[in-house]
N, C-alpha and C positions, 0 to 999 in steps of 0.2 A: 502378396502382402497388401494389406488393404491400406489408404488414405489414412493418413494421420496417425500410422501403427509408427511411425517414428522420432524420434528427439533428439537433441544435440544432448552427448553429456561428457564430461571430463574422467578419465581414467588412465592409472601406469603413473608410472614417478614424471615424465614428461609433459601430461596434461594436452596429450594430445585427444584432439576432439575425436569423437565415435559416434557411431548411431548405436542407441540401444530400445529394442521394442516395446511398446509401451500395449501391453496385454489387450486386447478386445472383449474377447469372454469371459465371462465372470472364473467360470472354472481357473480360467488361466491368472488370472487375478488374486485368486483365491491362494494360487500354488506362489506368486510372487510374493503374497504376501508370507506364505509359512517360507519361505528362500529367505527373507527377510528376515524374521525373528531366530529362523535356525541359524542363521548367519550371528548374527548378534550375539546367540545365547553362546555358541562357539569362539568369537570372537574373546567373552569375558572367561571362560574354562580354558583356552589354549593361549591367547594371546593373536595379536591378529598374523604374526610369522610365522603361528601353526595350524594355519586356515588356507585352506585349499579350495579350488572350484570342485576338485572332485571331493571331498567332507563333506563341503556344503550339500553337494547332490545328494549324497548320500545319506547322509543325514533327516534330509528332510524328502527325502522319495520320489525324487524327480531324477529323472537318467540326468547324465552330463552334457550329452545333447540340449533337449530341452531347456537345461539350464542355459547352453552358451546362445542360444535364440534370444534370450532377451539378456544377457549378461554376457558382455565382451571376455572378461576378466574378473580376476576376484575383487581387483581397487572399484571396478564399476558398482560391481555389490555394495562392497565399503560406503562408497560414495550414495548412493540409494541408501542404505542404512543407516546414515547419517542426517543424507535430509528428509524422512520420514522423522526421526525423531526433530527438526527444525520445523515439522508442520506439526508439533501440538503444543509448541509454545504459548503460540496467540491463546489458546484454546486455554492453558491452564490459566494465563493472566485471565481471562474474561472469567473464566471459575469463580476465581478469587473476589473479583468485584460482585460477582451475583450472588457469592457467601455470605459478603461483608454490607450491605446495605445500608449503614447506617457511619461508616464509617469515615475518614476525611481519607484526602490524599496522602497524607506521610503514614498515617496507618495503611494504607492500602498500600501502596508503594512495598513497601517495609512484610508487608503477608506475602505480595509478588515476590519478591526478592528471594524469602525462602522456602515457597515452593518451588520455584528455578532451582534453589540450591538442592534440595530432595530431588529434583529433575536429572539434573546433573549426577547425582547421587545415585539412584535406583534406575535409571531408564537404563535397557538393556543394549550392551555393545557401544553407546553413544558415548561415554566418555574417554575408555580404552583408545577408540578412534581418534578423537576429537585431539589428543593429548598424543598420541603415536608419530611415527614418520610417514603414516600413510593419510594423513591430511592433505586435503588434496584443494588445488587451486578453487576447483568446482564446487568443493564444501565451503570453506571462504566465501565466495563468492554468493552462496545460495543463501547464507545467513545474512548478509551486508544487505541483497535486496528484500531479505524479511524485515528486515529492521527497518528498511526503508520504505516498504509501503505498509508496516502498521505505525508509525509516527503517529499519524494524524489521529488514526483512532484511540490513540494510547492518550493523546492530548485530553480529546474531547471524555474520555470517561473522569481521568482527574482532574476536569475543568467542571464534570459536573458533581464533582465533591469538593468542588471549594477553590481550588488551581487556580487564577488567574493570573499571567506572567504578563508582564510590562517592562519597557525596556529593553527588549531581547525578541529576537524572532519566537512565537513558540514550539513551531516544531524544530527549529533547528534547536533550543534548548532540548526538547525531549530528546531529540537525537542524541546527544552530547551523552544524556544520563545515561540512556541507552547502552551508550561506549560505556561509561563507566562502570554499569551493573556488568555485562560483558566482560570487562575487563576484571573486575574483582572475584566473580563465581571464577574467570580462569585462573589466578593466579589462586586462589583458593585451592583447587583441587590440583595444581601443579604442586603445591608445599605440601599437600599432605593430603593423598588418594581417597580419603574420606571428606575430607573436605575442613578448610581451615576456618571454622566458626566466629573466630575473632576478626577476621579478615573481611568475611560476611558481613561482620557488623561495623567493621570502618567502612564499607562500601557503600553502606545505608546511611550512614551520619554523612559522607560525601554530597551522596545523588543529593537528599534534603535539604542539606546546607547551600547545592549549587541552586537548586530553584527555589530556595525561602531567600536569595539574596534579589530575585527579582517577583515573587510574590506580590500581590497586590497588596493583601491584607496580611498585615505582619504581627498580627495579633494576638495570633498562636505562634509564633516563632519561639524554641524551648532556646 
């Protein structure tokens, strides 16, 4: 095994730590990745207590071997399949600003919010998990520190539509809304698997209302 082919990561209801491979060649990268989606796709057609490491194998044409080389267990997979879907979040908010070019913070804000929510909505296997008893410390955990090193850039893009907060740290405000949007897309798809649209929209008159209470320019305050 070569240098660096390893990682710490959390798997099993006890969260105990594992090493799981972290591919080198592309090929093999390649096949993580379809282990990945076929996981997922499986994941939303059986449920995640009808998904097996041997399904998975099988599924997507990888022996069960192969499989267990870089996948301890199924929660491991799980746990991979979930924070792949946590690395294109940054990516859909920055979409949304490069769409909207002309627009202010609370409309930008308010577009991010639901694309998250169609995020939450259509990304494959990610919310089944997110919402199951196979949440795992490690998924927790992998989301807390996304949230906490895109703060600042999340500042600096609605700082450059208008944002100016006074009075208040500003990334620990952006944090805060953070939790909030966070907290509203889950209680949203915990009341109703499609997703609870009015809930959506109290979570946005929140986040807005908590940073237009330290907003520089209160101008546009509705």
């Amino acid at each position: 095994m070569q240098a660096g082919e390893l990682e710490t990561d959390h798997a099993g209801a006890d969260d105990a730590a594992v090493l799981r491979r972290i591919p080198v060649q592309a090929r093999s990268r390649q096949r993580v990745e379809r282990v990945l989606d076929t996981a997922a796709q499986l994941v939303d057609d059986l449920g995640p207590d009808g998904v097996t490491t041997a399904s998975i194998a099988a599924a997507a044409s990888v022996s069960i071997g192969w499989l267990y080389d870089f996948f301890p267990n199924r929660e491991s997979v799980f746990d991979a399949v979930v924070e792949r879907s946590f690395e294109k979040v940054t990516p859909i908010a920055e979409a949304v600003h490069a769409s909207m070019p002309n627009a202010d913070w609370r409309e930008t804000l308010e577009a991010v919010v639901w694309a998250l929510f169609d995020f939450y909505r259509d990304e494959p296997g990610f919310r089944v998990l997110w919402f199951s008893r196979f949440q795992s410390a490690a998924m927790v955990a992998r989301n807390r520190q996304l949230d906490l090193a895109g703060v600042g850039r999340t500042y600096e893009r609605m700082h450059r539509r208008g944002l100016d907060l006074v009075g208040v740290d500003p990334e620990h405000a952006v944090h805060l809304v953070i939790g909030i949007i966070d907290k509203g897309l889950d209680l949203a798809f915990l009341l109703d698997p499609e997703g609870d649209r009015d809930l959506i929209d109290q979570t946005i008159v929140a986040a807005v209302a908590y940073l237009e209470r330290y907003a520089a320019d209160q101008s546009r305050v509705r």
